[in-house]
C-alpha positions in Angstrom: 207.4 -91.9 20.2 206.3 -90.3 17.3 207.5 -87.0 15.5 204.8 -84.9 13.6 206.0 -81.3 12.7 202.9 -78.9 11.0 204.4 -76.6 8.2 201.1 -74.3 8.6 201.9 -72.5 5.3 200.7 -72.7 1.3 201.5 -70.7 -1.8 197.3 -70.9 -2.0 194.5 -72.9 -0.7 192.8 -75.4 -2.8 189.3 -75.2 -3.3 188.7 -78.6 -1.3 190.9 -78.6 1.0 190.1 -78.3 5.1 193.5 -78.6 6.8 194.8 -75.9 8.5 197.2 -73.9 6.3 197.5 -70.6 4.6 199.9 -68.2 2.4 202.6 -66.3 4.4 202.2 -63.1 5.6 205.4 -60.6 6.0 207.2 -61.9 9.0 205.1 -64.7 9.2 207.7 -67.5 8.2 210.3 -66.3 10.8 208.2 -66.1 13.7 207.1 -69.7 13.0 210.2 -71.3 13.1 211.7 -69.4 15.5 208.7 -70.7 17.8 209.1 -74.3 16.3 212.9 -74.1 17.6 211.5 -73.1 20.8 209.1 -76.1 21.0 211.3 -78.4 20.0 213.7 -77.5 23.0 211.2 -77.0 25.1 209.7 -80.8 24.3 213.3 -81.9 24.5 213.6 -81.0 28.0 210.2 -81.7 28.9 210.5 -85.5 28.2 214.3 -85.8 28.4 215.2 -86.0 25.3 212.7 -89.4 24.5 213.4 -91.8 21.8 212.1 -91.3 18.6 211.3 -94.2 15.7 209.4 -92.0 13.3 209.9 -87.8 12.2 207.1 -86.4 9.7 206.6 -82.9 8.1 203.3 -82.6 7.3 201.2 -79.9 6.6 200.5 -77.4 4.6 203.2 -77.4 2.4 206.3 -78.3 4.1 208.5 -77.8 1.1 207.7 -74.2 1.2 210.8 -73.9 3.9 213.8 -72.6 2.4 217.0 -75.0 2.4 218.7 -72.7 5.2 215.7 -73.6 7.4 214.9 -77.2 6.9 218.2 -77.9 7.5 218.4 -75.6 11.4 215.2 -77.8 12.0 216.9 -81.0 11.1 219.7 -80.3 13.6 217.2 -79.3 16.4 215.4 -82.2 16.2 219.1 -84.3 16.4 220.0 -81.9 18.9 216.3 -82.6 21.0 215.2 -86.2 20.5 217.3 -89.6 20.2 216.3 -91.0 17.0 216.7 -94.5 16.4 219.0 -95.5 14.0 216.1 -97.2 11.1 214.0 -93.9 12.1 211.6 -93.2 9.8 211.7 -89.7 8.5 208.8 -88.7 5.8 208.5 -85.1 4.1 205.7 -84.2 2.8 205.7 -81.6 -0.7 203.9 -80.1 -3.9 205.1 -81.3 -7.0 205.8 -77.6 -8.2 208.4 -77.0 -4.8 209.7 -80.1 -4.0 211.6 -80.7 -7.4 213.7 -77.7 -6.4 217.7 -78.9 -6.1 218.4 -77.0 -3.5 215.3 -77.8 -1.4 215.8 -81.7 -2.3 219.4 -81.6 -1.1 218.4 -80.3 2.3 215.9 -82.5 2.8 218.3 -85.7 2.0 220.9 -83.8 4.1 219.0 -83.8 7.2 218.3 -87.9 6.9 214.6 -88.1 5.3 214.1 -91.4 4.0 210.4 -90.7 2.3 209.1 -88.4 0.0 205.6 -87.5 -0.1 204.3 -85.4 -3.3 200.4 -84.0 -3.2 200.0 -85.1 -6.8 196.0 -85.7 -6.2 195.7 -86.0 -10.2 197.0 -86.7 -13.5 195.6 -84.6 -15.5 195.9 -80.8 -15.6 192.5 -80.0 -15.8 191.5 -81.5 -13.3 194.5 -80.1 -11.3 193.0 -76.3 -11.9 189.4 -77.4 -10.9 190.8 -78.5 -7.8 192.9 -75.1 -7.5 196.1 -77.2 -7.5 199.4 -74.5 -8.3 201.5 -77.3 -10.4 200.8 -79.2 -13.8 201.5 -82.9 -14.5 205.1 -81.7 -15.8 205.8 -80.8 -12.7 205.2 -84.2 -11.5 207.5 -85.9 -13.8 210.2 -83.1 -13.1 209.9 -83.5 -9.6 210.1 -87.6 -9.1 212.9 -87.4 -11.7 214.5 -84.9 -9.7 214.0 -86.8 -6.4 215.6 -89.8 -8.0 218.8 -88.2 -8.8 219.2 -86.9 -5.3 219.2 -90.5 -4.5 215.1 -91.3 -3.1 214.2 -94.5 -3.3 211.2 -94.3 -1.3 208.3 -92.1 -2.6 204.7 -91.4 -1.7 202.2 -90.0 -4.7 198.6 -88.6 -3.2 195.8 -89.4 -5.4 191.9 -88.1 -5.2 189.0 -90.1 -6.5 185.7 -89.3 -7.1 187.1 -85.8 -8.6 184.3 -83.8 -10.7 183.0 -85.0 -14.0 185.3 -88.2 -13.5 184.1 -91.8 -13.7 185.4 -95.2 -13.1 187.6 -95.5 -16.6 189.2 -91.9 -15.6 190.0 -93.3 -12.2 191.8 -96.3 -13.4 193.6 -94.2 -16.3 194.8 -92.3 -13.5 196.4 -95.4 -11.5 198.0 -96.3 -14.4 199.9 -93.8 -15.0 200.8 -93.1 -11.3 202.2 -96.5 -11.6 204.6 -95.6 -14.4 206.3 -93.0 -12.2 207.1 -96.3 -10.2 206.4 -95.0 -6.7 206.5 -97.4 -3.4 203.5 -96.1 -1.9 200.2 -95.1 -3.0 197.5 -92.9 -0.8 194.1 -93.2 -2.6 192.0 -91.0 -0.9 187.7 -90.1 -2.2 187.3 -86.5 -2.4 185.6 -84.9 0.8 183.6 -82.2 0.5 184.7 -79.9 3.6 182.1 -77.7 5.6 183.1 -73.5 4.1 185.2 -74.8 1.5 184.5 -73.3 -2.2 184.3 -76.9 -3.1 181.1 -77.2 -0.7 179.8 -74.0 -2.3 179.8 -74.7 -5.4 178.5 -78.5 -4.6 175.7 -76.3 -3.1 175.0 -73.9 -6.2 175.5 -77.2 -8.5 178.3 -75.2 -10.6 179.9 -78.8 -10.6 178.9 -82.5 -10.0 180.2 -85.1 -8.4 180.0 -88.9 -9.2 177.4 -90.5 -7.5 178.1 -93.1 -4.3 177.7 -96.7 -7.0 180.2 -94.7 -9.1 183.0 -93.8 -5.8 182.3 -97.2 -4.5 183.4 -98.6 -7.8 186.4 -96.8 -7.7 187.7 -97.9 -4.7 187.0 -101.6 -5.3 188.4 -101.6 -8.5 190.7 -99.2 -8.0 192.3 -101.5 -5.3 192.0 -104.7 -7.3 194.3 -102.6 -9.5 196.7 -101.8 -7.9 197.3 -105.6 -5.8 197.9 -107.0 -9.5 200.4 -104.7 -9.9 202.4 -105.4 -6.5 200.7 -102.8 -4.3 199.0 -104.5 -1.1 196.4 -102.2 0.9 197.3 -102.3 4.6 195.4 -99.7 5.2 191.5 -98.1 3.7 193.4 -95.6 1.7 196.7 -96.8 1.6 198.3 -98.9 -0.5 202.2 -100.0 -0.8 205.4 -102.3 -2.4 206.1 -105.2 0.3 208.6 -103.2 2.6 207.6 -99.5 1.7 204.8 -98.9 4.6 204.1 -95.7 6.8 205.3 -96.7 9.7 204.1 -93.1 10.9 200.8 -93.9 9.9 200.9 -97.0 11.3 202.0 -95.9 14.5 199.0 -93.3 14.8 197.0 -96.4 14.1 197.9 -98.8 16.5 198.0 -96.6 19.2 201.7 -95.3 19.8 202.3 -91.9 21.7 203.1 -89.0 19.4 204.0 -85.5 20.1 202.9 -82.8 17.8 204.4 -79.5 16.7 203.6 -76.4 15.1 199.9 -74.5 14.8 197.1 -76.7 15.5 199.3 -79.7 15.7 197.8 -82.4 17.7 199.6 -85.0 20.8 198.4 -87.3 22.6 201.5 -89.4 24.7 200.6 -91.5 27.5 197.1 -91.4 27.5 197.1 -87.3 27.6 195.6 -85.1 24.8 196.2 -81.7 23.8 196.3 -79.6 20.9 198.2 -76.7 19.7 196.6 -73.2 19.1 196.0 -72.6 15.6 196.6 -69.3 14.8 199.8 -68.3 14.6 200.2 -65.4 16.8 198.2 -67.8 19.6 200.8 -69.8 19.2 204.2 -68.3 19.5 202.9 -66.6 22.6 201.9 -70.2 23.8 205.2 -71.4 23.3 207.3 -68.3 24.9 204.8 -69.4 27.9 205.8 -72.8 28.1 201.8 -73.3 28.1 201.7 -75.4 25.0 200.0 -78.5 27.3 197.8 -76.1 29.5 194.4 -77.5 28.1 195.6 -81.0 27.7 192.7 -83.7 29.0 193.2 -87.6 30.2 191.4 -89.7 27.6 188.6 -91.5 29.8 188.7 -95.1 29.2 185.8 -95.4 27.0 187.5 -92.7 24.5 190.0 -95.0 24.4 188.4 -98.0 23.4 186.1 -95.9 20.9 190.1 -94.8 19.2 191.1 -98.3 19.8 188.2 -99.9 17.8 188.2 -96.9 15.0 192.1 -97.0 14.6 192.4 -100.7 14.2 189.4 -101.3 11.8 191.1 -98.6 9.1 194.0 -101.7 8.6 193.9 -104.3 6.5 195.4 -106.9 9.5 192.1 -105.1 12.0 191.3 -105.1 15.6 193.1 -107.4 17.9 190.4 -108.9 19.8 193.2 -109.8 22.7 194.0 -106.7 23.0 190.6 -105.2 23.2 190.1 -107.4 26.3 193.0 -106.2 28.2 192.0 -102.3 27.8 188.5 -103.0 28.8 188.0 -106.5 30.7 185.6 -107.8 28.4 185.2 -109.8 25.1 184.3 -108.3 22.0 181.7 -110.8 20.9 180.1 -110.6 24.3 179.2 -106.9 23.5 179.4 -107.3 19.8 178.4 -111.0 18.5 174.6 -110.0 17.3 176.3 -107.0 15.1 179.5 -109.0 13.8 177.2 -111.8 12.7 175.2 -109.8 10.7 177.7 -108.3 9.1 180.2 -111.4 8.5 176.8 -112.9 7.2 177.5 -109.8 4.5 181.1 -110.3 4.1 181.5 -107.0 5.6 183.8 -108.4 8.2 185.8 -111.2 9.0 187.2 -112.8 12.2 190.8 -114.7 11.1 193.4 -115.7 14.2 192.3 -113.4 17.1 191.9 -110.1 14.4 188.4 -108.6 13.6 188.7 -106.8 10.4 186.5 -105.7 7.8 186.7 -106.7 3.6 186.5 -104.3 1.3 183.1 -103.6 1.4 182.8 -103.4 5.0 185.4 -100.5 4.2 182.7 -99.0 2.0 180.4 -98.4 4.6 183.0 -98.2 7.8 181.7 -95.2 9.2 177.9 -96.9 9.2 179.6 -99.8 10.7 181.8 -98.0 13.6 178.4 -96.1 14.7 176.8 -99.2 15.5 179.9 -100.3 17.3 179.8 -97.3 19.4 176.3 -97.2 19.9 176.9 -101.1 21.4 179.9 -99.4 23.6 178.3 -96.8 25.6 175.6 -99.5 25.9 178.0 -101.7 27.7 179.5 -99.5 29.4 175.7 -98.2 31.5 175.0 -102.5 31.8 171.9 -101.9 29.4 173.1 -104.6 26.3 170.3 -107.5 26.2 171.2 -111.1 27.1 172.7 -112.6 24.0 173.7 -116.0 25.3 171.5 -119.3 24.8 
């Protein structure tokens, strides 16, 4: 199983951002983890204490917690769940927080193996048009920091297709992530989220983004970039040294149960799916009730072929195409063949010992791809797919 705790909280939100997370109110903080303790006890009992390979604070900004508190949830979740002795245990942090002592020595204490620091950029104007709270200085201080403590595995987030920025700035911006010498890389393209200031002022054109030729060059380059210096993509935005992989991540994408805690966190464990309530109050009183599950929903089997199919086609290694026939009793070319021919005729995909995956440019235009897919799905699935054969 895997571990994902939600630190709800932010010293501000940034103008892009869409995740569910805010400053703390008076009181707020200790009414949060005093429910998270409950949950995790209460999750504990529930499954009896279940194995666990990977733990990951996400949120939010999880290094908002104060010392005294990340390490009581540390022992609850020792106290709760039998982790396995390689378990994989991944903060998550801003530059400007994170590089605190005191907060760093906590979070060795209670056996995190993985930093991950929101960078998003390089450069510090950039950093206030995206509403970020640190400066590049704080980058340095913090990795610097981290590697005194003793991390030897660290994440940096980066944003492309930032405003004003073009292909030069992007690669600049690898560069000098690489000279901080992390292990792993996540490259994500700025998203413009619905009632975000970003999408408003996208709207009143008070800034400009580059253009799709322009993003789609910094991906593909910016990838080629990064595997001539060491860093393989195993994932669309994901990039690491041979060894340093998410295994989190990876367990989301091929499919393993996880258990989510903490506002608005998400589970999904043996074929059951449920989400937390996201506001605060909502859910304390959820988890005094013990009702945390009360809305929770079997995933039909064509959900769960649409998430298998999605899920696998985000990695580099792609969708095993024996697998897909023991979820659903069919072969994928017999639904797919007319579509994946067409594409591998593109070089947007490839078929390579039992995996269907996509190249690079098939990861340019995924989501156009996966629609298709789908549409081909629910065809199957109502017996209305023309005869291919012949």
């Amino acid at each position: 199983m895997l571990l994902y705790i939600h630190v709800p909280f932010c010293r501000s939100k940034c103008g892009y951002c869409g995740f569910h997370s805010h400053p703390p109110g008076p009181g707020q903080m200790e009414s949060y983890v005093d429910a998270l303790l409950l949950e995790l006890a209460h999750w504990g009992d529930v499954y009896d204490r279940p194995s666990v390979s990977s733990v990951y604070f996400g949120g939010g900004t999880p290094s908002l917690l104060p010392p005294n508190v990340i390490n009581a949830l540390g022992s609850s979740i020792r106290r709760n769940f039998a982790l396995k002795p390689d378990v994989e245990m991944t903060f998550e942090g801003n530059p400007e927080t994170v590089g605190a002592m005191d907060t760093l020595q906590a979070i060795k204490d209670i056996g995190v193996t993985r930093l991950s620091m929101g960078v998003q950029s390089l450069d510090n104007a950039q950093l206030a048009a995206l509403g970020r709270r640190h400066r590049v200085r704080d980058v340095y201080r913090a990795i610097e920091q981290a590697h005194v403590i003793g991390f030897g595995n660290i994440n940096l987030d980066l944003i492309f297709g930032l405003p004003g920025t073009r292909l030069k700035i992007w690669l600049d911006t690898i560069r000098a992530a690489l000279e901080l010498c992390p292990q792993h890389l996540s490259c994500y393209a700025l998203t413009v989220e619905p009632d975000t200031p970003l999408e408003r002022a996208c709207f009143d054109r008070s800034i400009t983004l580059p253009d799709e030729q322009e993003t789609a060059k910094m991906f593909l380059y910016g990838a080629d970039l990064l595997e001539e210096h060491g860093f393989l993509q195993y994932e669309i935005s994901n990039f690491s040294k041979l060894g340093f992989q998410s295994r989190h991540n990876l367990g989301y994408w091929e499919g393993k149960n996880y258990l989510g805690l903490g506002p608005s966190a998400v589970s999904t464990v043996r074929g059951r799916r449920w989400a937390n309530p996201a506001d605060l109050g909502v859910y304390v009183n959820a988890v005094s009730s013990k009702k945390l599950d009360a809305t929770a929903e079997q995933l039909t089997p064509e959900e769960r072929t649409k998430e298998m199919v999605m899920l696998r086609l985000r990695t580099t290694r792609g969708l095993n195409l024996r697998g897909y026939r023991m979820l659903t009793g069919r072969a994928f070319m017999e639904v797919h063949r007319p579509l994946v021919e067409a594409l591998s005729h593109k070089d947007l995909v490839r078929i390579n010992n039992g995996y269907l995956r996509l190249t690079r440019h098939g990861m340019l235009v995924s989501d156009a791809i996966l629609a298709h897919m789908f549409e081909r799905e629910e065809a199957a699935g109502q017996g209305e797919l023309p005869n291919t054969s012949g």
